[in-house]
Residue, then its C-alpha position, 0 to 999 in steps of 0.5 A: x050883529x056878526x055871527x061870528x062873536x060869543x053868545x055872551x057878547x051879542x046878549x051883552x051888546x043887545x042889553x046895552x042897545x037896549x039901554x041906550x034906546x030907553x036913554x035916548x026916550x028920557x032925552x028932552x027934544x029941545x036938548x037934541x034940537x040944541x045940539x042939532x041932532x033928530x031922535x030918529x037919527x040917533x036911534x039909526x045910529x044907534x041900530x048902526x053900531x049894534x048891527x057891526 
């Protein structure tokens, strides 16, 4: 995450990592698998847009 932003945004965009992450835990494999996606690719992504 860039320095650069406000206390307030990087603590905001953390919580919602964080929300998404525990979303991402009530998702049923086979749905993912449906949609031909991994949960660990989408944690990755996930990490990849909080990290920006």
């Amino acid at each position: 995450m860039p320095a650069n932003r406000p206390l307030t945004q990087r603590l905001r965009d953390w919580f919602v990592y964080r929300r998404a992450l525990a979303n991402l835990c009530n998702v049923d494999d086979r749905l993912l698998a449906d949609l031909g996606m991994e949960r660990a690719s989408l944690r990755a992504r996930l990490k990849d847009s909080f990290d920006r």
